[in-house]
VOBA-1610 file (N, C-alpha, C; in pm, whole numbers, padded with zeros to 5 digits, always signed):
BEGIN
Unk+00529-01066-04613Unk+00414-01124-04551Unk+00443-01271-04513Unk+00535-01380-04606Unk+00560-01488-04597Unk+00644-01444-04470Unk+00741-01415-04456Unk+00819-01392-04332Unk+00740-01361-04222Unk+00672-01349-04216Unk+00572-01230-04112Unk+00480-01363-04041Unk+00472-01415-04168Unk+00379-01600-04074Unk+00466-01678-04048Unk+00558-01701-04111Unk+00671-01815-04026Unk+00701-01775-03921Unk+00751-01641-03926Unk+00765-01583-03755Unk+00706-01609-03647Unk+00551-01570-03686Unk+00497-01602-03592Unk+00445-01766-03540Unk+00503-01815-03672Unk+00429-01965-03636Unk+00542-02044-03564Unk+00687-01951-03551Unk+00795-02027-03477Unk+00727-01924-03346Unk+00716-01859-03289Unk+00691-01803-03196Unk+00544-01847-03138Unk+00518-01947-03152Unk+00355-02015-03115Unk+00306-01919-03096Unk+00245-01865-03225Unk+00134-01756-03205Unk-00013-01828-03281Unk+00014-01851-03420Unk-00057-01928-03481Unk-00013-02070-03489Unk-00121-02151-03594Unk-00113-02294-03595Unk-00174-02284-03691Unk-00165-02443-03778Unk-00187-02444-03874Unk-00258-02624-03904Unk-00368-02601-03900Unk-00460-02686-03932Unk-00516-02740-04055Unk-00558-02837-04054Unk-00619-02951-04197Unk-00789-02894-04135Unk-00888-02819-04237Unk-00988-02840-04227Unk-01047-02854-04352Unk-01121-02926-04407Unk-01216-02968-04551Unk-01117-02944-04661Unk-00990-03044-04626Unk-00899-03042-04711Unk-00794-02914-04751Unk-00810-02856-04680Unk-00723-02683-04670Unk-00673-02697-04552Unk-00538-02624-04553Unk-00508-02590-04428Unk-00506-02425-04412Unk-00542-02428-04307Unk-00599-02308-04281Unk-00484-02250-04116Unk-00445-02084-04095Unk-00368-02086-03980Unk-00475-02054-03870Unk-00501-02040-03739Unk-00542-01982-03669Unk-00438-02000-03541Unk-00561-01873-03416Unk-00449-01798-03345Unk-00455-01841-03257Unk-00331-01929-03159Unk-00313-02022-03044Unk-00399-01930-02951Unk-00393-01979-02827Unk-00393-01879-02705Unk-00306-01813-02664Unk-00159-01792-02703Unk-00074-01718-02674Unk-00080-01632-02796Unk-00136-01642-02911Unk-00149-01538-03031Unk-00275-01405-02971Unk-00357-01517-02903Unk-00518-01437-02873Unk-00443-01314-02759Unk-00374-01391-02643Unk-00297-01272-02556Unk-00230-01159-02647Unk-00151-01169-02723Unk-00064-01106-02821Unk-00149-00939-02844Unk-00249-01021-02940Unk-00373-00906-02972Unk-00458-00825-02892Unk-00476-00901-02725Unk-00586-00897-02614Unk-00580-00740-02617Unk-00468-00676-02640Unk-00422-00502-02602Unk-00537-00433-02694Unk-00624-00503-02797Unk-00639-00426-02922Unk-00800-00462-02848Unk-00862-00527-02737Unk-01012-00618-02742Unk-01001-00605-02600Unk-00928-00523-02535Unk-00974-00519-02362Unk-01062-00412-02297Unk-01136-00449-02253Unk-01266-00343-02199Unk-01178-00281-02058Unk-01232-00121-02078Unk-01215-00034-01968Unk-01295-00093-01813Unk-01238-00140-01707Unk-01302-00184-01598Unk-01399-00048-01576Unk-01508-00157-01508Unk-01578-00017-01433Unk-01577+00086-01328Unk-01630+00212-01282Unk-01615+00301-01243Unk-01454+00342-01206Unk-01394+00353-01085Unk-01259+00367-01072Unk-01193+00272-01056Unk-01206+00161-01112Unk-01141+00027-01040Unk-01035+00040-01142Unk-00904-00070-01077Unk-00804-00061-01136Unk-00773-00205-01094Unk-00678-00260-01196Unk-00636-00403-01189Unk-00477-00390-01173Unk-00448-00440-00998Unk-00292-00432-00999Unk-00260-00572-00991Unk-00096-00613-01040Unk-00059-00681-01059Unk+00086-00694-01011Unk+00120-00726-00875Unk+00179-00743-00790Unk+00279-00895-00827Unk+00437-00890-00871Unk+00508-01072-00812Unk+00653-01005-00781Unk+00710-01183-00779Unk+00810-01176-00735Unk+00886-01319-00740Unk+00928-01267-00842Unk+00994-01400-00901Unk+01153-01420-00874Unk+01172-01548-00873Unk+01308-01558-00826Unk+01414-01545-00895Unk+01517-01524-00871Unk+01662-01519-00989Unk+01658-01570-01108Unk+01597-01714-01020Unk+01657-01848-01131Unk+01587-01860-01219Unk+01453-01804-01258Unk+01358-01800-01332Unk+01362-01674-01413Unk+01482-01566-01453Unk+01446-01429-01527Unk+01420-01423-01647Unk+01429-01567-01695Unk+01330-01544-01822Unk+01189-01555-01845Unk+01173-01616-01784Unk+01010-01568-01709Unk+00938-01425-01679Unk+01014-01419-01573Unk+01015-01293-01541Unk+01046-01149-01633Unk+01107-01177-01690Unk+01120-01097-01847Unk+01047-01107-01929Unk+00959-01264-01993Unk+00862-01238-02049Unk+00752-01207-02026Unk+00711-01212-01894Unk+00620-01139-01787Unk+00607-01042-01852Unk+00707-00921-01781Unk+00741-00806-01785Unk+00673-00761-01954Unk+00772-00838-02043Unk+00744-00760-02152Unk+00614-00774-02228Unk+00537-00848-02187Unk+00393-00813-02167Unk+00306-00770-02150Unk+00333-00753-02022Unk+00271-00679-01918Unk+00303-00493-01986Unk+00436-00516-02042Unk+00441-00348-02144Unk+00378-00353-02265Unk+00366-00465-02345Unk+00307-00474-02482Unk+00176-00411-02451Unk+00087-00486-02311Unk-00009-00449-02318Unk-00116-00290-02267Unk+00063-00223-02247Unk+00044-00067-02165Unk-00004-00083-02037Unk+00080-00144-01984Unk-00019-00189-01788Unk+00120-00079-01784Unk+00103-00003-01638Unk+00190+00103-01653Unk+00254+00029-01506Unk+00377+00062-01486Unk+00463+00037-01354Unk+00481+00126-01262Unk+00394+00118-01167Unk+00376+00190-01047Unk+00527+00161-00944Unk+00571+00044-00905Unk+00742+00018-00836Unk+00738-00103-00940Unk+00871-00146-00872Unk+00925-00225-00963Unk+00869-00344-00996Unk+00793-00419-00893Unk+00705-00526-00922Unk+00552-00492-00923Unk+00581-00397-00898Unk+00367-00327-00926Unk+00378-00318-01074Unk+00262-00349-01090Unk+00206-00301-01218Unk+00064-00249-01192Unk-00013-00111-01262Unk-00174-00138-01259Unk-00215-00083-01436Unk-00350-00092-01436Unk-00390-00077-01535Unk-00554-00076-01514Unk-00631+00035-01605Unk-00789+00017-01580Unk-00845-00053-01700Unk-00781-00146-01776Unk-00786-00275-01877Unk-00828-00376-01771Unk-00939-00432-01835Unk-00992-00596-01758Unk-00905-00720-01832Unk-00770-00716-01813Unk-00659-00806-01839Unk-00672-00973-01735Unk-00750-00950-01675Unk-00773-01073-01559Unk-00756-01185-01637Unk-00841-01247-01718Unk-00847-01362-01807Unk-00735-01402-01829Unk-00667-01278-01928Unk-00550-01293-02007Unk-00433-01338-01894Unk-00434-01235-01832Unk-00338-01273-01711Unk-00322-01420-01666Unk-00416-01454-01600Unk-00412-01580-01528Unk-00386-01668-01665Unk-00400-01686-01749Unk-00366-01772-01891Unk-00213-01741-01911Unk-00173-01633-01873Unk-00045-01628-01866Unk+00103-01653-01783Unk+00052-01648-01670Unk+00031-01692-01521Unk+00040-01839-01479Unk-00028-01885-01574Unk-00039-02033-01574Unk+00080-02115-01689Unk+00024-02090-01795Unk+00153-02088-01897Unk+00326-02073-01871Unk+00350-01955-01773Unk+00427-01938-01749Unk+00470-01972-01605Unk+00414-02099-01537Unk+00402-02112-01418Unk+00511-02052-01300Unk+00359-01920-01301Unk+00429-01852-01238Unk+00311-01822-01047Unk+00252-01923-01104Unk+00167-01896-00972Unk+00163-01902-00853Unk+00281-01954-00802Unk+00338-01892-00650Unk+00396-01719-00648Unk+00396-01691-00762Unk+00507-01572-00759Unk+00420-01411-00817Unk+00291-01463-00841Unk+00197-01323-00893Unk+00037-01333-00812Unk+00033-01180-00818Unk-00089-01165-00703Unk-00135-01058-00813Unk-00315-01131-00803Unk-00343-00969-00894Unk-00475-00967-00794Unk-00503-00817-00789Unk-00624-00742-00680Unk-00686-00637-00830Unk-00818-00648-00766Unk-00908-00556-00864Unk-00921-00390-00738Unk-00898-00284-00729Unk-00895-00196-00642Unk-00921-00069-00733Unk-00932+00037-00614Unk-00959+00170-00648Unk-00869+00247-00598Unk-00795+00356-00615Unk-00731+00499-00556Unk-00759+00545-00484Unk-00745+00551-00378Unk-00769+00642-00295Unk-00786+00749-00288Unk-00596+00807-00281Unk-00504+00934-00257Unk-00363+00848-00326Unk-00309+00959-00423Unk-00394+01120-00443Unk-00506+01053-00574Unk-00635+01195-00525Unk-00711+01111-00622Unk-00648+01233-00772
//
């Protein structure tokens, strides 16, 4: 369990605060994304949230931690830079998006299916 919080507290997930003389951990905003998979509401009727980039060479670690995200959180891969998912991930996204300034390089659209339905 001791291992299990240092981990994450080298991996800025938690933090660790002085409150009424205790320190106490709580969960950054990159901890809150972490969990978001376990607290995301089904969008409504057929809508679907795609998530469209295109990131450059020089940046693939980015782009990798993108990616492996974007799988933690079961968004499924339609081509290689599509992603969709009927999870309301929007929030999380753009917090991630931003963090990872990646905002010339990701497009997300809220849409429905057409065909095939």
């Amino acid at each position: 369990m001791r291992e299990a919080y240092y981990r994450a507290q080298q991996q800025g997930l938690i933090e660790r605060r002085a409150q009424q003389a205790k320190n106490i951990a709580l969960l950054t905003a990159k901890g809150r994304r972490k969990v978001a998979g376990f607290v995301a509401q089904k969008l409504g009727g057929n809508a679907k949230l795609m998530i469209i980039f295109d990131v450059p060479e020089d940046e693939s670690d980015k782009r990798r931690r993108f990616r492996n995200t974007l799988k933690e959180w079961q968004i499924k891969q339609v081509q290689k830079s599509v992603w969709v998912t009927d999870k309301d991930y929007r929030e999380e996204l753009i917090e991630l998006i931003k963090e990872l300034e990646l905002g010339g390089c990701v497009e997300l659209y809220e849409c429905a299916r057409l065909f095939p339905k």
